[in-house]
N, C-alpha and C positions, 0 to 999 in steps of 0.2 A: 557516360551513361547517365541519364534523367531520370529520375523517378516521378510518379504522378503526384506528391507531392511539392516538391521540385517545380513541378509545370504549373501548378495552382499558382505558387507565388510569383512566379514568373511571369503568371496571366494578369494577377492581381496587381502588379507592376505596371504592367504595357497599358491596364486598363485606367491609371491614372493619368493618361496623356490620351486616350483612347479609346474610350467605352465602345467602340465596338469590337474589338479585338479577340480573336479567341484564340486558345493555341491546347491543342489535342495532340496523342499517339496515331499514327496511324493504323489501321486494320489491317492494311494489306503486306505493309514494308515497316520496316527502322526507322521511320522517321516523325521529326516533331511538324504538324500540320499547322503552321501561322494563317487564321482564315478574317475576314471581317464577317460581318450581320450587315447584308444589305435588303433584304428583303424577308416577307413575313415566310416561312416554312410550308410544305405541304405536305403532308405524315400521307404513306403510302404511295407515292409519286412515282409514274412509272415514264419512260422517254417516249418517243414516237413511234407510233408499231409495236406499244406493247415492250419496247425494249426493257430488262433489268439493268437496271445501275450497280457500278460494283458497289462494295460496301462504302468507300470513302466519300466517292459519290452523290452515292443515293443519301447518306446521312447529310451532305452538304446541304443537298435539295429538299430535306425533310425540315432541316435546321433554317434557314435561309440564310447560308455562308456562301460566298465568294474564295476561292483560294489567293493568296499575297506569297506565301512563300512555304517552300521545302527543305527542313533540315536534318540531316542525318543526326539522329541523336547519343550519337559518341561528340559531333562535333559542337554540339547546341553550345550558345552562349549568351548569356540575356544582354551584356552590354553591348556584345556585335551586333546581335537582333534592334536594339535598342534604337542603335547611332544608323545602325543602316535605315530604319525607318524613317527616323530626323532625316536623314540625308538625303530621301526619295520626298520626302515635304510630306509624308502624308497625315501631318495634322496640325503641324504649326503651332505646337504648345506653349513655343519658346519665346514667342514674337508675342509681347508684351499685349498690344490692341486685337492681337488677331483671335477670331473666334474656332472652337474646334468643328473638323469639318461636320464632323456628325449633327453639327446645331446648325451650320450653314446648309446642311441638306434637307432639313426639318424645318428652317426660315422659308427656303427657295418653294417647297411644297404647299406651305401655308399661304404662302402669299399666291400661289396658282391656285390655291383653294378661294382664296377670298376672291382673285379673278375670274372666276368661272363663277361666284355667286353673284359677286355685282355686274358681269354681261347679263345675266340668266333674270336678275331683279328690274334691271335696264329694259331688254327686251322687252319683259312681262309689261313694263310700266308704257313701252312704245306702244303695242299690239294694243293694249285697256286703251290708251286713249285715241287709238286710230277705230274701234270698235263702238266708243261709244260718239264719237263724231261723227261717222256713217250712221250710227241710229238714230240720232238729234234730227240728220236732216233729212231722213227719211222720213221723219215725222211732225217734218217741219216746222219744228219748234224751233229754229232759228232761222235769223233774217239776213240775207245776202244784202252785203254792205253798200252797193251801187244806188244811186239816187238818181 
């Protein structure tokens, strides 16, 4: 048995290797909810058609959790939970050069962020000079190179 106590420091652990980590009760069942943060929340969130989300759910989808894993909370253990996460790679804490994935997720975004400004600055800079070359000689202000 876990107490919420318990689950704090347990959270506070996991997040030292893994800031995006969370670990809750569940509402529905007995068990400890191991979830990431991958996306921003949307408070009120309902499914397609109007469906209702059961509670574990719906809080996912409010939160913007991802489910990782299910443990019954007789059987919870923070060092199992620990080494099986090492084990499945999902953050590489251990490997001296490597970065955690959550900054490699936030690297890979920024850098499609800056890609999409310098297409978008690019383009703008093509179009401005294709615009004002057709106005030049429309106006004849310039002189065709043939002699």
């Amino acid at each position: 048995m876990i107490s919420h106590g318990e689950l704090a420091r347990a959270e506070y652990i996991l997040r030292q290797d893994d800031k995006a980590l969370r670990l809750r009760m569940s509402m529905e069942n007995p068990f400890v909810l191991v979830e990431r943060k991958t996306f921003r929340g949307r408070v009120g969130c309902h499914g397609p058609n109007g469906l209702v989300w059961l509670p574990d759910a719906g809080r996912r989808r409010e939160e913007g959790h991802v489910p990782v894993a299910t443990i019954h909370k007789d059987w919870f253990s923070l060092n199992d939970l620990r080494y099986s996460l090492r084990a499945a790679d999902s953050w590489r804490r251990w490997d001296s050069d490597a970065k955690p994935m959550a900054d490699l997720a936030k690297e890979l975004d920024d850098n499609k962020r800056a890609k999409i400004k310098s297409d978008r600055s690019d383009n703008l800079r093509y179009k401005t000079s294709e615009l004002y070359d057709r106005f030049v000689w429309k106006m004849k202000s310039r002189i065709a190179g043939g002699i």
